[in-house]
C-alpha positions as CSV (number, residue, x, y, z in Angstrom):
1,X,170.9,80.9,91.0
2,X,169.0,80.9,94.7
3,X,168.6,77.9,96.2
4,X,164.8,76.8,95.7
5,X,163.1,75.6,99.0
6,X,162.5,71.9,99.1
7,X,158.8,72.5,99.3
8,X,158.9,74.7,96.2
9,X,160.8,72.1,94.3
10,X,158.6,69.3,95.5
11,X,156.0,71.0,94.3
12,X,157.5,71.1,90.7
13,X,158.1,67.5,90.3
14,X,154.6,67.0,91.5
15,X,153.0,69.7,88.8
16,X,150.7,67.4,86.4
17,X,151.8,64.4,87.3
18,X,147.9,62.9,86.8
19,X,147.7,58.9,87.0
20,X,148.5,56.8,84.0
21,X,145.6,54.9,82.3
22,X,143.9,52.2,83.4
23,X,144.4,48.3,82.8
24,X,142.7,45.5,83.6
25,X,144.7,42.6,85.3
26,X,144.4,39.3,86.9
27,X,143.6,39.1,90.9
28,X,147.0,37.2,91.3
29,X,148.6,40.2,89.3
30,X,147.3,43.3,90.8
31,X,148.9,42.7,94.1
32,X,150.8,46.3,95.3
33,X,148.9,48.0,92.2
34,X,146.9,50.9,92.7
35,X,143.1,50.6,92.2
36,X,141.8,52.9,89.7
37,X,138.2,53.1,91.4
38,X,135.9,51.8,94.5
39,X,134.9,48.5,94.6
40,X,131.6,47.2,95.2
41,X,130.5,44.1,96.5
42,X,129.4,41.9,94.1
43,X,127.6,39.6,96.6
44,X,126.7,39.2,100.1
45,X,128.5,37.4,102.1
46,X,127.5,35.2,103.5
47,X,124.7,35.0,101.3
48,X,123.2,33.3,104.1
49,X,122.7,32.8,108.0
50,X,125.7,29.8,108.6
51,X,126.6,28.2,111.7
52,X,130.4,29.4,113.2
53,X,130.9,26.4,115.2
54,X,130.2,22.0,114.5
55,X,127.4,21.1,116.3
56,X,123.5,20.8,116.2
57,X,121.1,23.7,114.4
58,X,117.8,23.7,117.0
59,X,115.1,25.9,118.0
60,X,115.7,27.9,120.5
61,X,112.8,27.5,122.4
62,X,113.6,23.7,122.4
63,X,116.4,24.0,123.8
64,X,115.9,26.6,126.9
65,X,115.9,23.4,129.1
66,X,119.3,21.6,130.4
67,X,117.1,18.5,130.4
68,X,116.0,18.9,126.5
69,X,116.2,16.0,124.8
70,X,116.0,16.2,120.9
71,X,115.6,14.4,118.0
72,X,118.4,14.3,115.3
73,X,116.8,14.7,111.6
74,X,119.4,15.4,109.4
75,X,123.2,16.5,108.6
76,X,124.1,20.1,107.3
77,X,127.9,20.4,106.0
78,X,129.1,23.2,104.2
79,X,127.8,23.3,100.4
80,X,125.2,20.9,101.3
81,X,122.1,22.8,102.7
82,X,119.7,20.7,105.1
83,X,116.3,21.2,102.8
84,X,113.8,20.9,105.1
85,X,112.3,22.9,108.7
86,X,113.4,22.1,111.7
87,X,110.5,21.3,114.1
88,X,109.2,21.6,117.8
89,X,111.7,19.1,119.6
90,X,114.2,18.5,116.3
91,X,118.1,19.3,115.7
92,X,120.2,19.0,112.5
93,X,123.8,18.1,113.1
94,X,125.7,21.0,111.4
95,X,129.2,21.8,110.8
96,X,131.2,24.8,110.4
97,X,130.0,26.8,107.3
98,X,126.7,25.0,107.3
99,X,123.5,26.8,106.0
100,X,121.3,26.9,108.7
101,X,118.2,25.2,108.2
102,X,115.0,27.0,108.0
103,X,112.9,26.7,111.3
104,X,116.6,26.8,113.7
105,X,117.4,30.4,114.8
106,X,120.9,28.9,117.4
107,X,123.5,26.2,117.2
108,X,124.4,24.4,120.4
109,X,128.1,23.7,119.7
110,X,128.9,19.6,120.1
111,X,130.8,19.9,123.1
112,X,127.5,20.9,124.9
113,X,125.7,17.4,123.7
114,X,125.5,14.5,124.7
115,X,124.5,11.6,121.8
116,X,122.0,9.1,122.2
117,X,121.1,6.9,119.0
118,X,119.3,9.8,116.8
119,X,118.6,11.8,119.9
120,X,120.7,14.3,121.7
121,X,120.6,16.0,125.3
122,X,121.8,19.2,126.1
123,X,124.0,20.7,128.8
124,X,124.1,24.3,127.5
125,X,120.8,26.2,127.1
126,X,120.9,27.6,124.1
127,X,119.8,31.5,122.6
128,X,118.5,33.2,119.3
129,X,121.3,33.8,117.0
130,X,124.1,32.1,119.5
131,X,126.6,30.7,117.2
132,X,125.5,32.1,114.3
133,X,126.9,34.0,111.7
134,X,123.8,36.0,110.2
135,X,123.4,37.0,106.5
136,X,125.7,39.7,105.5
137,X,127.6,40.1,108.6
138,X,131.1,40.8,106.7
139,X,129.4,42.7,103.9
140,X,126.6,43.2,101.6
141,X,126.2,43.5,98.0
142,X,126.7,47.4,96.3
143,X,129.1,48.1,99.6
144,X,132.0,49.8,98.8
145,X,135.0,47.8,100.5
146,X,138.3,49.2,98.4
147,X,138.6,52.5,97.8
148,X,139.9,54.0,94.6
149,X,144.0,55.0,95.0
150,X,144.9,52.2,97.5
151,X,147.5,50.1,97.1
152,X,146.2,46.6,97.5
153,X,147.7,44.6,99.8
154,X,147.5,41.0,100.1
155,X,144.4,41.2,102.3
156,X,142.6,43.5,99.9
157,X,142.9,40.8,97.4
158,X,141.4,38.4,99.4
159,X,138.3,40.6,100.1
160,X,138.0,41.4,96.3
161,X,137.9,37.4,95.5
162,X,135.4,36.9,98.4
163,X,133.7,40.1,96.7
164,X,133.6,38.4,93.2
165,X,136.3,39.9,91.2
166,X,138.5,37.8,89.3
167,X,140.1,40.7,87.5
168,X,141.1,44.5,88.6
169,X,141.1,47.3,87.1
170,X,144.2,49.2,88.3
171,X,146.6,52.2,87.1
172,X,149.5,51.7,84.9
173,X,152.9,51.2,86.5
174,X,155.1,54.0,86.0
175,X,158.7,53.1,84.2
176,X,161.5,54.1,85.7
177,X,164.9,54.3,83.9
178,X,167.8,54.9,85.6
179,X,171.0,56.1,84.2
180,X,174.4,56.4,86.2
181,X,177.1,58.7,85.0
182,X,180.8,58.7,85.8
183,X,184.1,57.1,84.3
184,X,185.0,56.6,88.0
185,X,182.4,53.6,88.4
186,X,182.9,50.0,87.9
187,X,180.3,47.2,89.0
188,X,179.8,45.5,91.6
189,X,182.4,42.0,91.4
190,X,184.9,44.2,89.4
191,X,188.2,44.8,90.9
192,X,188.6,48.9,91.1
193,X,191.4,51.1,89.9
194,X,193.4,53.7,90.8
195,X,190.9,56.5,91.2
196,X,187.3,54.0,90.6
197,X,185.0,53.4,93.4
198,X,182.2,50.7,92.7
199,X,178.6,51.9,91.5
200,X,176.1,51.4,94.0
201,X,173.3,53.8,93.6
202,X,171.0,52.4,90.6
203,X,170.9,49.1,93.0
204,X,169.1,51.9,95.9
205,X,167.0,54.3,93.0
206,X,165.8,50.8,91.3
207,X,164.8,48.7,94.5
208,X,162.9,52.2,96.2
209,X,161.0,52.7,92.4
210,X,160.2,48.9,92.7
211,X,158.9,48.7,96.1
212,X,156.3,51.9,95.2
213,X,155.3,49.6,92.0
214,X,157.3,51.1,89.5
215,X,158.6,49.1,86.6
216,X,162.4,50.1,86.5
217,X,165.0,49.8,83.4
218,X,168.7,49.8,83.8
219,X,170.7,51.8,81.2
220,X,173.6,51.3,82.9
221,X,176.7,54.2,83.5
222,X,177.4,56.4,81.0
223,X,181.1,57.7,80.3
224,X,181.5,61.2,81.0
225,X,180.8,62.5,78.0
226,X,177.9,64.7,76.5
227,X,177.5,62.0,73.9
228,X,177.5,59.3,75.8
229,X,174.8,60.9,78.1
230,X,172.7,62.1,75.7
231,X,172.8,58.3,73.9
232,X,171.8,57.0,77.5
233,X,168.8,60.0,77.9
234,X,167.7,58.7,74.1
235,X,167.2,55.5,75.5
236,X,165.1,56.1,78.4
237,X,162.3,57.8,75.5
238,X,162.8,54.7,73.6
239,X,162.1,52.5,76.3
240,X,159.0,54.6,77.0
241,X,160.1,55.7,80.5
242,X,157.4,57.8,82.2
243,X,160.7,59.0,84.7
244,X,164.6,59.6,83.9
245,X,166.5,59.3,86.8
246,X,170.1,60.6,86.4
247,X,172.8,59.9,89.1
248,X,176.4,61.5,89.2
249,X,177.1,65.1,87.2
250,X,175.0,67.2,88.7
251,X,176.9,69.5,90.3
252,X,179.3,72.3,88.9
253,X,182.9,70.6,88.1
254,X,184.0,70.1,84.4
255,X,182.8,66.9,84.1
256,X,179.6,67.3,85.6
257,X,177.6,66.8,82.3
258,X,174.2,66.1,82.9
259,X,172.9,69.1,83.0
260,X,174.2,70.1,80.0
261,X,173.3,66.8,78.3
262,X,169.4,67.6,78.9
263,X,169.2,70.4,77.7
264,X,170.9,69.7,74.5
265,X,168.0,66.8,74.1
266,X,165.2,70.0,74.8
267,X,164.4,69.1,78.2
268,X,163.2,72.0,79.8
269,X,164.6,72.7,83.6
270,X,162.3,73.5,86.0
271,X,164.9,73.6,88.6
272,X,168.5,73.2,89.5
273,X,170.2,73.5,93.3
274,X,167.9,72.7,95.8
275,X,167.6,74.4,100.1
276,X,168.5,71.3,101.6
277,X,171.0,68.8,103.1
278,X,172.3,66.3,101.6
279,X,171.4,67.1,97.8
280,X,171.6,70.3,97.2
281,X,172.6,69.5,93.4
282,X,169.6,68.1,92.2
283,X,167.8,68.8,88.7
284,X,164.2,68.5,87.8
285,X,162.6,68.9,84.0
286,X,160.8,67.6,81.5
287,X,161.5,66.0,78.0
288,X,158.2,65.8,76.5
289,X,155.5,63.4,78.6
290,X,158.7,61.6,80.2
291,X,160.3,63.3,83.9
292,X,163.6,63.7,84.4
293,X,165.3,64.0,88.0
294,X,168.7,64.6,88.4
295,X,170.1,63.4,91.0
296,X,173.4,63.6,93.3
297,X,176.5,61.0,92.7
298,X,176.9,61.0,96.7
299,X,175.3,57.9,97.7
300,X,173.4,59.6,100.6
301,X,172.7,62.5,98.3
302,X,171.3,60.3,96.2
303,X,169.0,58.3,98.4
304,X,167.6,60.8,100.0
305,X,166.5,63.1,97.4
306,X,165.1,60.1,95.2
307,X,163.1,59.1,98.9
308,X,161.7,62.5,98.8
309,X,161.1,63.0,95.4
310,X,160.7,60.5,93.4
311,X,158.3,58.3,95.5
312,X,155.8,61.0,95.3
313,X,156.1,61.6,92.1
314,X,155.3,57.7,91.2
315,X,152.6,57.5,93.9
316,X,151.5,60.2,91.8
317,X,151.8,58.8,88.3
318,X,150.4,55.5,89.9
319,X,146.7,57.3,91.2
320,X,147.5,56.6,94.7
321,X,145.4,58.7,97.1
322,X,148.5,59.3,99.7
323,X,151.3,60.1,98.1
324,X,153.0,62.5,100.7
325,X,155.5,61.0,103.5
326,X,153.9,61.1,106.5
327,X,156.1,62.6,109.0
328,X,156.4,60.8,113.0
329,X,157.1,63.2,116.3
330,X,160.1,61.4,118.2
331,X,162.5,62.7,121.1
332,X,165.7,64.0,120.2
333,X,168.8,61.5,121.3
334,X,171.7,63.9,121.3
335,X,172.3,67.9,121.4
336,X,171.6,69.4,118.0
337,X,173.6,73.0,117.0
338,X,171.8,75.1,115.2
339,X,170.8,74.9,111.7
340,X,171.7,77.0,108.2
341,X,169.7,78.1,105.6
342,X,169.2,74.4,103.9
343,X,166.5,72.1,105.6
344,X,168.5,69.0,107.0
345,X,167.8,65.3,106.6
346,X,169.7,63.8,109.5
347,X,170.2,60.2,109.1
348,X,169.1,58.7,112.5
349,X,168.9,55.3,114.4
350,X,165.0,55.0,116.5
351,X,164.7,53.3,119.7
352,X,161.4,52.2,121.4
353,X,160.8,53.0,124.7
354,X,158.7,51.1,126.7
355,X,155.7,53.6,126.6
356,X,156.1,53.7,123.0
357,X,157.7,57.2,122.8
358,X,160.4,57.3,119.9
359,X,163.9,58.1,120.3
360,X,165.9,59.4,117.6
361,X,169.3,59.8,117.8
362,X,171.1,61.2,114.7
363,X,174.6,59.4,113.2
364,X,177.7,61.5,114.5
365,X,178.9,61.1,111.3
366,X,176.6,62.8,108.4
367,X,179.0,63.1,105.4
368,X,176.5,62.1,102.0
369,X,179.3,59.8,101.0
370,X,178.8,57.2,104.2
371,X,176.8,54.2,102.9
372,X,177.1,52.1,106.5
373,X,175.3,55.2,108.2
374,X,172.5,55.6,105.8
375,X,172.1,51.5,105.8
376,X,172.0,51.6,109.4
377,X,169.1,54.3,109.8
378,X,165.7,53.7,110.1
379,X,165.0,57.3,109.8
380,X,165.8,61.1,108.6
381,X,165.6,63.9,111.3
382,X,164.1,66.9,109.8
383,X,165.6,70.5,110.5
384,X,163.8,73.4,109.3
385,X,166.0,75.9,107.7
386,X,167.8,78.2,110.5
387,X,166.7,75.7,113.3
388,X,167.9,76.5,116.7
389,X,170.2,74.5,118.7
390,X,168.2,71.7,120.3
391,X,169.0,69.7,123.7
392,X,168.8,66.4,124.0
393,X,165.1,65.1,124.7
394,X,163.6,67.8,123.2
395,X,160.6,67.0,120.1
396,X,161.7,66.5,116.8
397,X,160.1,65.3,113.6
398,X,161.5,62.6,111.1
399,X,160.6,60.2,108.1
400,X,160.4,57.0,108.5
401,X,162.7,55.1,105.7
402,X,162.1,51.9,104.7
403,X,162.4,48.2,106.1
């Protein structure tokens, strides 16, 4: 079977994926969800001219004059609205958040007074609208302020409270099971065999769905055995996973069993081997509404395919307007040979120049079984297939991983 470029195969994970319904949760619960439409304002805020500073609400016109002297009427605090019009030669002490009063059109800011009894004197001529935060100045009701597919960070919750909204109506999180294969594994704590390495990979895949929003379930490793593989895919349908990820036998050896194990439970391959470096054995079907990926056992391998993959495909499931990595220019930190016919993922450490200009200079070291190389990157170096050798300095792009 060819090898299926990595933008073909992306493309097949991505076919269909639509968002998931809607739900409706609590402000405090749809933090990193994806909004399911634009949001209006359901007010204006603020609903009212307010002063920005503590000090005195005047008329303008009264107070042009460094020698004004004017008469104190009244207090204005915030939530308690001064109810009635400020006159020729009058103030109202305000503070910060006050209403102004009708009649005052500036705020002469306390440090500019001076207080005698109920009457003040200026040193600070004052001006229309000076101090003043005017009705609607952060946003007016029927705007649209959150667009439908953003993720909502913690400042967009704060602007949909302000807006009014005490619930959200936001997409579904997609499930995520994850199912390691291989009689070579033991946990993490265990003391390994002759032969065993310790699992590490569902602890990446489960923390990278989590961080895009997914809900994740851990079936654990399965023994390398068709039935014990199978048992493991059963229980990511029974769980309701919208998304199988597989990691370990993928590849061709004897005991590479996935492949075999999905399509013995109907799921229907839309691709197997993939153009690119590391994870060229990668699988991608479908078992009725639920996903499957199969992924790589090399650590690296595995990584990097599910960063490539999988996040789109739950920014997908999830309604979320960008779902495609958005790839950074950066200068190249070593001399590059030329590339093959698979599209490279480089594993790379960045460096900031002072100007700003990126550096990224690949690990010397890029076998997909290295853990402490892919931990220390904060990147992957993108080769097109058949690349040309490229010096030192020259442009390159890459992907950003994550912090």
């Amino acid at each position: 079977m060819a090898l299926m470029p990595v933008a073909d195969a992306l493309s097949a994970v991505l076919a269909g994926a639509e968002p998931l319904p809607e739900e409706m949760v609590a402000l405090d619960a749809a933090y990193h969800r994806t909004l399911a439409h634009d949001l209006a304002a359901l007010r204006t805020q603020p609903p009212q001219p307010m002063s920005a500073m503590d000090g005195y609400a005047v008329r303008a016109a009264d107070a042009a004059d460094l020698k004004a002297r004017l008469k104190v009427i009244g207090e204005v605090a915030a939530g308690r609205p001064f109810e009635r019009t400020v006159g020729a030669g009058e103030a109202v002490r305000i503070f910060t958040g006050g209403v102004i009063p009708s009649g005052a059109d500036a705020v002469i800011i306390q440090e500019d007074t001076a207080v005698d009894g109920d009457h003040i004197t200026i040193s600070e001529a004052a001006s229309v609208g000076r101090h003043i935060r005017q009705a609607g100045v952060d946003f007016r009701e029927g705007e649209v302020l959150l667009a439908g597919g953003s993720r909502l960070s913690d400042r967009a919750l704060s602007l949909a409270a302000a807006m009014n909204y005490p619930e959200l109506t936001v997409r579904r999180r997609p499930k995520v099971a994850v199912l390691a294969t291989g009689d070579e594994l033991v946990m993490p704590g265990s003391q390994p065999g002759p032969g065993q390495i310790v699992y590490s990979n569902g602890y990446a895949l489960r923390a990278l769905a989590r961080a895009e929003g997914a809900e994740t379930v851990d079936l654990g490793v399965a023994a390398d055995t068709v039935e014990a593989t199978t048992a493991g895919i059963r229980r990511a349908r029974e769980a309701g996973a919208d998304i199988l990820i597989t990691t370990g036998g993928a590849s061709v050896g004897d005991h590479d069993l996935v492949k075999r194990s999905l399509e013995a439970e109907g799921v229907e391959m839309a691709f197997w081997r993939i153009a690119m470096r590391p994870g060229k054995p990668m699988m991608h079907g479908r078992l009725g509404a639920m996903r499957v990926i199969g992924l790589p056992g090399n650590p690296v391998s595995s990584y990097v395919c599910a960063f490539l993959f999988l996040v789109p495909l739950i920014r997908a499931l999830s309604g979320r307007k960008v779902i495609h990595h958005r790839r950074a220019s950066a200068l190249l930190g070593r001399d590059l040979a030329a590339n093959d016919q698979r599209e490279d993922y480089l594993r790379a450490r960045l460096e900031a120049r002072e100007d700003g200009t990126l550096v990224a200079t690949p690990v010397t070291q890029q076998d997909s079984s290295l853990l402490g190389n892919l931990a220390a990157a904060r990147a992957l170096l993108v080769r097109p297939p058949f690349a040309a050798a490229a010096v030192k300095g020259s442009e390159c792009e890459i992907l950003t991983l994550p912090e």
